[in-house]
C-alpha positions as CSV (number, residue, x, y, z in Angstrom):
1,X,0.0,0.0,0.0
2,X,1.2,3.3,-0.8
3,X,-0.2,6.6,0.9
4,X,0.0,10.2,-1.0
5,X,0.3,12.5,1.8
6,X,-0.6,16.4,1.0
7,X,-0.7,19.5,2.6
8,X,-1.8,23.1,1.9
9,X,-3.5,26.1,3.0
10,X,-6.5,27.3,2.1
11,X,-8.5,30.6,1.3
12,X,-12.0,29.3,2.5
13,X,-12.1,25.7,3.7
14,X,-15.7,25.5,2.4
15,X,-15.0,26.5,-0.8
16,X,-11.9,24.3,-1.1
17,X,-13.5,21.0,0.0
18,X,-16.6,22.0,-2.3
19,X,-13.6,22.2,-5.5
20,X,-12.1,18.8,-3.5
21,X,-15.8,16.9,-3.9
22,X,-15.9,17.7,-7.2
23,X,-12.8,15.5,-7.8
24,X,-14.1,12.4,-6.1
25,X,-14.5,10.6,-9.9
26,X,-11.2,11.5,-10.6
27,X,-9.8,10.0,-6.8
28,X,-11.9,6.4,-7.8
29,X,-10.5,6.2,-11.1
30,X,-7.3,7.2,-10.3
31,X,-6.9,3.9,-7.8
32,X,-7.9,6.1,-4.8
33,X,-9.0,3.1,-2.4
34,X,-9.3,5.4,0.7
35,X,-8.9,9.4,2.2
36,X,-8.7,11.3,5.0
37,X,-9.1,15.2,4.7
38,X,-8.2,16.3,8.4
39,X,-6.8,20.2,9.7
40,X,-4.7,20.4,12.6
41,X,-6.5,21.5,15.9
42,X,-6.3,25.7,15.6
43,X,-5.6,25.8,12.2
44,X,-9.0,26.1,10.1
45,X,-7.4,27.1,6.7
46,X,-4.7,24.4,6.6
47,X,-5.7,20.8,5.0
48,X,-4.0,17.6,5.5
49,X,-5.3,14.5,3.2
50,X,-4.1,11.1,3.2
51,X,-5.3,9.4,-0.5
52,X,-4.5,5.6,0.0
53,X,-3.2,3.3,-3.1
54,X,-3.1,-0.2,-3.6
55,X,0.8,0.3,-4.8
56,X,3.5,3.4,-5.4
57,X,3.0,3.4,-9.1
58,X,-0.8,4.6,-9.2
59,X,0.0,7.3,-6.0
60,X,2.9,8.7,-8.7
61,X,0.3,9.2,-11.6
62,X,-1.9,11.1,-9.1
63,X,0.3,13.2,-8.1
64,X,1.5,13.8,-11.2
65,X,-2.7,14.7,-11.9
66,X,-2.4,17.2,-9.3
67,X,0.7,18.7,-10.4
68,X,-0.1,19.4,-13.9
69,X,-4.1,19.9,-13.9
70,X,-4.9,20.7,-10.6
71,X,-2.4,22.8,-8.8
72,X,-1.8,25.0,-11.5
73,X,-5.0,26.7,-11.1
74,X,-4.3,27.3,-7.2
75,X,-8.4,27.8,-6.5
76,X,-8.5,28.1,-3.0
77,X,-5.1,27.4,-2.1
78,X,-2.7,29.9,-0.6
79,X,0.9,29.1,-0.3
80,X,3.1,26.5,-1.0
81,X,1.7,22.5,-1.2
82,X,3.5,19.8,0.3
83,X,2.9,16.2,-0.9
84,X,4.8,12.9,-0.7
85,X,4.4,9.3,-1.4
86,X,4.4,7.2,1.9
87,X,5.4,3.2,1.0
88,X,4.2,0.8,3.4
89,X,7.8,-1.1,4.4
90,X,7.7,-3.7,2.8
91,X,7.4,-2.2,-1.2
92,X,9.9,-1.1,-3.2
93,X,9.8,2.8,-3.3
Protein backbone atom coordinates (compact mmCIF):
# COMPACT_ATOMS: atom_id res chain seq x y z
CA UNK A 1 0.00 0.00 0.00
CA UNK A 2 1.19 3.31 -0.77
CA UNK A 3 -0.15 6.65 0.85
CA UNK A 4 -0.03 10.17 -1.03
CA UNK A 5 0.34 12.54 1.79
CA UNK A 6 -0.64 16.42 1.04
CA UNK A 7 -0.71 19.50 2.65
CA UNK A 8 -1.79 23.08 1.93
CA UNK A 9 -3.45 26.10 3.03
CA UNK A 10 -6.50 27.29 2.07
CA UNK A 11 -8.48 30.61 1.34
CA UNK A 12 -12.04 29.28 2.48
CA UNK A 13 -12.10 25.71 3.65
CA UNK A 14 -15.71 25.49 2.39
CA UNK A 15 -15.00 26.53 -0.77
CA UNK A 16 -11.90 24.30 -1.11
CA UNK A 17 -13.48 21.05 0.00
CA UNK A 18 -16.59 21.98 -2.32
CA UNK A 19 -13.60 22.15 -5.49
CA UNK A 20 -12.12 18.84 -3.46
CA UNK A 21 -15.84 16.88 -3.85
CA UNK A 22 -15.94 17.68 -7.23
CA UNK A 23 -12.78 15.54 -7.77
CA UNK A 24 -14.10 12.36 -6.10
CA UNK A 25 -14.45 10.58 -9.88
CA UNK A 26 -11.16 11.48 -10.61
CA UNK A 27 -9.79 9.98 -6.84
CA UNK A 28 -11.90 6.39 -7.76
CA UNK A 29 -10.47 6.23 -11.06
CA UNK A 30 -7.29 7.16 -10.33
CA UNK A 31 -6.93 3.95 -7.77
CA UNK A 32 -7.94 6.09 -4.77
CA UNK A 33 -9.03 3.11 -2.43
CA UNK A 34 -9.33 5.44 0.68
CA UNK A 35 -8.95 9.38 2.19
CA UNK A 36 -8.66 11.28 4.97
CA UNK A 37 -9.15 15.19 4.70
CA UNK A 38 -8.24 16.29 8.42
CA UNK A 39 -6.85 20.18 9.69
CA UNK A 40 -4.72 20.43 12.62
CA UNK A 41 -6.46 21.53 15.93
CA UNK A 42 -6.28 25.75 15.59
CA UNK A 43 -5.63 25.82 12.23
CA UNK A 44 -9.00 26.05 10.13
CA UNK A 45 -7.39 27.08 6.74
CA UNK A 46 -4.72 24.39 6.62
CA UNK A 47 -5.68 20.76 5.04
CA UNK A 48 -4.01 17.62 5.50
CA UNK A 49 -5.26 14.46 3.23
CA UNK A 50 -4.09 11.10 3.22
CA UNK A 51 -5.30 9.39 -0.53
CA UNK A 52 -4.45 5.63 -0.01
CA UNK A 53 -3.22 3.28 -3.07
CA UNK A 54 -3.10 -0.18 -3.65
CA UNK A 55 0.77 0.32 -4.78
CA UNK A 56 3.50 3.40 -5.45
CA UNK A 57 3.03 3.36 -9.07
CA UNK A 58 -0.75 4.65 -9.24
CA UNK A 59 0.04 7.28 -6.02
CA UNK A 60 2.94 8.65 -8.71
CA UNK A 61 0.28 9.22 -11.58
CA UNK A 62 -1.86 11.06 -9.09
CA UNK A 63 0.26 13.20 -8.10
CA UNK A 64 1.50 13.84 -11.18
CA UNK A 65 -2.71 14.68 -11.94
CA UNK A 66 -2.41 17.15 -9.29
CA UNK A 67 0.65 18.74 -10.44
CA UNK A 68 -0.15 19.42 -13.85
CA UNK A 69 -4.12 19.95 -13.94
CA UNK A 70 -4.93 20.70 -10.57
CA UNK A 71 -2.41 22.85 -8.78
CA UNK A 72 -1.79 25.03 -11.55
CA UNK A 73 -4.97 26.69 -11.12
CA UNK A 74 -4.26 27.32 -7.24
CA UNK A 75 -8.43 27.78 -6.54
CA UNK A 76 -8.53 28.06 -2.99
CA UNK A 77 -5.08 27.42 -2.12
CA UNK A 78 -2.74 29.90 -0.61
CA UNK A 79 0.90 29.11 -0.27
CA UNK A 80 3.05 26.51 -1.02
CA UNK A 81 1.71 22.51 -1.19
CA UNK A 82 3.55 19.80 0.35
CA UNK A 83 2.86 16.21 -0.93
CA UNK A 84 4.84 12.88 -0.66
CA UNK A 85 4.40 9.35 -1.40
CA UNK A 86 4.42 7.18 1.87
CA UNK A 87 5.35 3.24 1.01
CA UNK A 88 4.25 0.77 3.40
CA UNK A 89 7.75 -1.08 4.38
CA UNK A 90 7.73 -3.69 2.77
CA UNK A 91 7.41 -2.19 -1.21
CA UNK A 92 9.93 -1.08 -3.21
CA UNK A 93 9.80 2.75 -3.30
Amino acid sequence: MATLHIEHAVTDFASWKEAYDAFADSRKSAGVSSERVRRPVGQPNHVMIDLDFDSVGPAKGFLEFLETQVWPSGSHMSGATRAVILADLDESP
